[in-house]
N, C-alpha and C positions, 0 to 999 in steps of 0.2 A: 677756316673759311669754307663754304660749299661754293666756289665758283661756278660751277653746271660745265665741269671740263669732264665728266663719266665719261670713259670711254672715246674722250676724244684724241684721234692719234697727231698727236704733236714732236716733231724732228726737234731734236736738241745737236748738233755740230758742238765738235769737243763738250759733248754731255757727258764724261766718267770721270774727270780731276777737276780739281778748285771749283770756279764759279761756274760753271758746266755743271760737277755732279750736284753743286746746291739749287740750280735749277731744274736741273732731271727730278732729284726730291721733292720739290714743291708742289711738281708738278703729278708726281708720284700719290703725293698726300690726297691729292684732287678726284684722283682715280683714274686719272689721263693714263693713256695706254702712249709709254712713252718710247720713242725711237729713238735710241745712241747712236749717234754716226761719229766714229774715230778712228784714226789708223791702228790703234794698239787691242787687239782684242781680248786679250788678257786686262787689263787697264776698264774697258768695256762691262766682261763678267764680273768684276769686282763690285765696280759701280751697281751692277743688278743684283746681284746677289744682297747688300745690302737694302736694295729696293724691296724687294720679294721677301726679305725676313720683317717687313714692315707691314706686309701685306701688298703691297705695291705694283704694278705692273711694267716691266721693260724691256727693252729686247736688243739685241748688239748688231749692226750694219758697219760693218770693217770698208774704210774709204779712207785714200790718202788725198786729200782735198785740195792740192797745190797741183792736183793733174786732175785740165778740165774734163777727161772724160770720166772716170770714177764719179766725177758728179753729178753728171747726167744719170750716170747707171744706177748708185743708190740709191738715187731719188724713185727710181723705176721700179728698183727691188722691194723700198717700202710701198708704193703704189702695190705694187702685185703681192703683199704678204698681207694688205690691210683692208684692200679696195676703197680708203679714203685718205687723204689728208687734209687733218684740220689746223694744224698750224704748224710754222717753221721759226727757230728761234737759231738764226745767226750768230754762233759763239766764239767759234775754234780760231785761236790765231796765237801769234806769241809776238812779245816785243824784242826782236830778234837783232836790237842794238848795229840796224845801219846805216850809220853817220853818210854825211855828209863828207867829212877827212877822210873816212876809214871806208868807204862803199865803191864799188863797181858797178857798172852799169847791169851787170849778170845779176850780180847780190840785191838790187834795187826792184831788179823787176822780179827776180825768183822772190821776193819780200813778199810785193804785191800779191800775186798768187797766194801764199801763205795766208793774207788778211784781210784782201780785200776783195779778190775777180771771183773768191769760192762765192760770195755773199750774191754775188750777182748770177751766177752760174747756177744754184741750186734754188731760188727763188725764182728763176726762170723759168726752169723744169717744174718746178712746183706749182707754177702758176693756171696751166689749165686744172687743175686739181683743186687747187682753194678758191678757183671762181666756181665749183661744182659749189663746197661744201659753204660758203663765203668767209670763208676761213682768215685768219690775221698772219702777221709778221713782224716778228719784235729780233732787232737787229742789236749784238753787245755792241759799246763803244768804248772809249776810255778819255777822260780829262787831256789825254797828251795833244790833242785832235786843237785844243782852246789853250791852253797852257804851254807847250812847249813842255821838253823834259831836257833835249841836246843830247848829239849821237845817236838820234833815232829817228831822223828823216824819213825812212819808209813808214816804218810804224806809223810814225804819225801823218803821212799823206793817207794812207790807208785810212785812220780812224777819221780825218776829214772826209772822204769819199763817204764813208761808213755812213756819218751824219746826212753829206746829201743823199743818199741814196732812199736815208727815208724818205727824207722829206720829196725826191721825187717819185717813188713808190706809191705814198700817198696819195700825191694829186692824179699819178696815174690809173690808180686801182680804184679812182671813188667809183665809176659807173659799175664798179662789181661788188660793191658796197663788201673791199677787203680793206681791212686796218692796216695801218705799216707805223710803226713807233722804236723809239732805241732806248736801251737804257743806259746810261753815260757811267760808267766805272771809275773812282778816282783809286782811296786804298782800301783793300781788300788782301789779308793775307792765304794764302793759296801756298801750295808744294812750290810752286813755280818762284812766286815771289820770296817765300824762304830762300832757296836755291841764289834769287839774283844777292839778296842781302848778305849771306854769308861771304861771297866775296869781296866783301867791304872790310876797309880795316875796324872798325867798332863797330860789329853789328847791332849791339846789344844798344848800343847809346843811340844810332844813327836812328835804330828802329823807335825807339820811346821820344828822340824827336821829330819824328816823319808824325806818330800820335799825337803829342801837341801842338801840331799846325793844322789839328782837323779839329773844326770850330765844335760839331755837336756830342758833349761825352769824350772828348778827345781820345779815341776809339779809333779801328778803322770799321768798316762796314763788313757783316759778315756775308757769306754766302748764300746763308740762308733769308739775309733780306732785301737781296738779290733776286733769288729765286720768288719770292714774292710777291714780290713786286713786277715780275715775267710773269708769274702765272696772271697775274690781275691785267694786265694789259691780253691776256690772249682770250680772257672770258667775257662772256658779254655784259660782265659789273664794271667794263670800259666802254661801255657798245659807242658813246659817243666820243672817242681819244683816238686821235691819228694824228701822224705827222708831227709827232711830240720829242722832243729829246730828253727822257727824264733823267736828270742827276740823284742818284739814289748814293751820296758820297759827304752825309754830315755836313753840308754846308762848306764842302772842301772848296768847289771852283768858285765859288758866288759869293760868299759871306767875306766879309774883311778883317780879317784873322788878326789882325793889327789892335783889333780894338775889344777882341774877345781873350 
């Protein structure tokens, strides 16, 4: 694809593992000059390093994003290493399994931070910046937000928040004519999601039936078309899309699996 993202510098949050480095990629492919913001900088360089053997352009901002001030400052350090930002893509978070039975009120709200105040906190700071450049905002979210999963009450208040937050982003950013969209995550295998499925007792079976309950290809989605679909919402072959929740997840939440 030639989206017209040259050069444009775009924030990726947990941009170096799973669907973070398939959107750092895509976006890499574009010629977008891409900013990693993660707490791991090792993790960071990996992810560039394979950028840059592609030709690629990226560069590593070390930020622990569950502490609101680190994300003001990142945000400040790419401003002053770029003197622009043109878009921010809300990623980093983990499903950090806290129930309802099993959560604290400490655990609940340490969650939130994790997944959901960075989103708010760094689109904040960002925002006199992409009204310069009239720059976008495309927010990850995940199926659990419409579906439920059980045992992950935070997570899943977070991914709810996530979704309003476009959608009130949107209606608030139209006089600066900045886009604000999410892309809705169902399955997606990742280091991460390996990790949860191994500790299941049949991973092997549980995993090839989590695949047959995904209606298109009975697949899961990769990262890469993930990434894709992030970068097309930040160029302007979206210029008229906002405020959208897109499911990029096989016909996972929508279609009725019942009859496929």
């Amino acid at each position: 694809m030639n989206l017209g993202l040259k050069e444009k510098v775009i924030i990726v949050t947990g941009g170096a593992k799973g669907i973070g480095e398939g959107i750092s990629e895509s976006l890499a492919l574009e010629s977008a000059m891409v900013a990693i913001v993660g707490r791991n900088e090792v993790d960071n360089l990996k992810c560039i390093e394979k950028i840059q053997a592609t030709g690629g352009q990226a560069f590593s901002f070390v930020a622990e994003l569950s502490d609101p001030n680190q994300c003001k400052k990142v945000i400040e350090e790419i401003y002053t290493k770029f003197g622009r930002i043109d878009g921010l893509v809300n990623n980093a978070g983990i499903n950090d399994g806290v129930g309802l039975a099993n959560g604290t009120y400490e655990k609940f709200i340490q969650s939130l931070h994790s997944n959901l105040i960075h989103y708010y906190l760094l689109a904040q700071a960002c925002l006199p910046y992409l009204i310069k450049t009239k720059g976008s905002i495309v927010n990850i979210g995940s199926k659990v937000a419409e579906t439920g999963q059980g045992g992950t009450s935070a997570y899943a208040a977070s991914n709810g928040g996530r979704n309003a937050l476009t959608r009130e982003w949107a209606v608030e950013l139209l006089p600066h004519g900045i886009r604000v969209n999410a892309v809705i995550v169902a399955e997606c295998y990742t280091p991460m999601y390996d990790k949860w499925i191994q500790t299941l007792p049949n991973p092997s079976e549980t995993l090839s039936e989590i695949e047959n309950r995904i209606p298109f290809g009975k697949r899961m989605t990769t990262k890469e078309e993930l990434g894709a679909m992030v970068a097309f919402l930040l160029s302007s072959k979206s210029s008229h899309t906002t405020g959208q929740l897109i499911h990029v997840d096989g016909g996972y939440v929508h279609l009725d699996r019942s009859l496929i």
